[in-house]
N, C-alpha and C positions, 0 to 999 in steps of 0.2 A: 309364586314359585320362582326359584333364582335359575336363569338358565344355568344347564349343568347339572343339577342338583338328583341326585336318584332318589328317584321313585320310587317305595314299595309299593305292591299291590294287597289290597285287601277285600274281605269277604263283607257284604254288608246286605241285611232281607229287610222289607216292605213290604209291607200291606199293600192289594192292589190299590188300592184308593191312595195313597203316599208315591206309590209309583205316577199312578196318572196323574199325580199332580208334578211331581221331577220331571217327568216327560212335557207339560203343558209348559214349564220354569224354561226346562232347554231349547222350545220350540220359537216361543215367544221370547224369551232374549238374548238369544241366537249363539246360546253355546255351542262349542265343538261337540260337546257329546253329553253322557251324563256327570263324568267325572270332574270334569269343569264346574260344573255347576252345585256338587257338589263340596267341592274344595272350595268357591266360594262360599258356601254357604257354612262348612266349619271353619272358614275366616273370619267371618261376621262373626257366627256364636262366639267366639274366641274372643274377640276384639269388644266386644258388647257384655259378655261374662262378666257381673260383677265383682272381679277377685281384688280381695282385699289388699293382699300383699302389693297390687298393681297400683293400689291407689294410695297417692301423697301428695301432701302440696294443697294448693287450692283445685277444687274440680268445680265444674258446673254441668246442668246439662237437665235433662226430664226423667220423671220416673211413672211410668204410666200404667195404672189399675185396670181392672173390670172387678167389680166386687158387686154382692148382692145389694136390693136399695133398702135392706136395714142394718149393713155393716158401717160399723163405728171406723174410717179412720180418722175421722178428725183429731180424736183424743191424741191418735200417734203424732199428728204430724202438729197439735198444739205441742207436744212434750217437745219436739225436735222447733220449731218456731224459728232459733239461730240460723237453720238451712234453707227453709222452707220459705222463698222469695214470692212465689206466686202458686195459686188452686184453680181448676177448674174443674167445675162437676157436672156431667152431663147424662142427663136418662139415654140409657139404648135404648129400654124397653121395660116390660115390666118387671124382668127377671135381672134388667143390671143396671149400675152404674158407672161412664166410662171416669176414670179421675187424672187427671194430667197434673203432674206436680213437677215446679221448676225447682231446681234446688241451686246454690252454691255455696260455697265455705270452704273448710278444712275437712281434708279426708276422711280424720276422724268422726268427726261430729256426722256426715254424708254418710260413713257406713253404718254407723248408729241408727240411724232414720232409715237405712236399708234392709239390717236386722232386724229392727221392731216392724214396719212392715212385714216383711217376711212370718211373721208370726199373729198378724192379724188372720183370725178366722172369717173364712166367709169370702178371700181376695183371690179369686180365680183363676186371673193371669199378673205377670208383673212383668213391664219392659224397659228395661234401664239402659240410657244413652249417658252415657258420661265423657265429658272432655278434659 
C-alpha cells in the first residue's frame, strides 16, 4: 500500500475453519490485524495469478501438481519438452502425486504447457511461481 492511498472498506465471510486459520496467519506473523494479512495475501494471489496478458519475454520459474497416481501428465509435459527443463515426482501417499516442474523459455510456448495442464484431469491442485 502507497502511503496516502484510500482505502475502501469491504464485506468479506468465512467459514469458521478459514477464520481460525487468518487468525492463526495474523497471530503467528505478527500482523497488525486481519486486514493486513489479508491484503497480503490478495498480493500474492495477484502477483502468482497466472495471467497471460502479464506474461512476455522469457520466464522461468516452477509449476507445481498434486494429481492422482494414475494421472497421465507426462504426455503433457513431453508435448511441451521446449519448456520443460527439469521433473520431479514424488508419492505423498497413496491417493497422490506431488509433481514439481521447472520450466523456462518464451511466454508463449510456458503458457501453452500452462493451459494444457490446466486441462489434465485428475490434477487437484496447480501452483505457479513465474519470474
Amino acid at each position: 500500500m502507497v502511503l496516502g492511498t484510500k482505502q475502501r472498506m469491504i464485506s468479506l465471510a468465512l467459514d469458521e475453519e478459514l477464520l481460525a486459520q487468518l487468525e492463526r496467519v495474523v497471530t503467528e506473523c505478527n500482523y497488525s490485524g486481519r486486514s493486513q494479512a489479508v491484503r497480503d495475501a490478495l498480493r500474492l494471489l495477484l502477483e502468482e495469478k497466472c495471467d497471460p496478458a502479464r506474461l512476455h519475454g522469457r520466464v522461468r520459474g516452477t509449476v507445481t501438481l498434486l494429481a492422482g497416481p494414475d494421472v497421465d501428465v507426462h504426455t503433457t509435459l513431453r508435448a511441451h519438452h521446449e519448456v520443460v527443463r527439469s521433473h520431479i515426482e514424488a508419492g505423498t501417499d497413496r491417493k497422490g502425486l506431488l509433481h514439481v516442474v521447472v520450466v523456462a523459455g518464451d511466454a508463449v510456448p510456458v503458457q501453452a504447457l500452462l493451459d494444457a495442464l490446466g486441462t489434465v484431469e485428475g490434477v487437484t491442485r496447480k501452483n505457479v511461481a513465474l519470474f
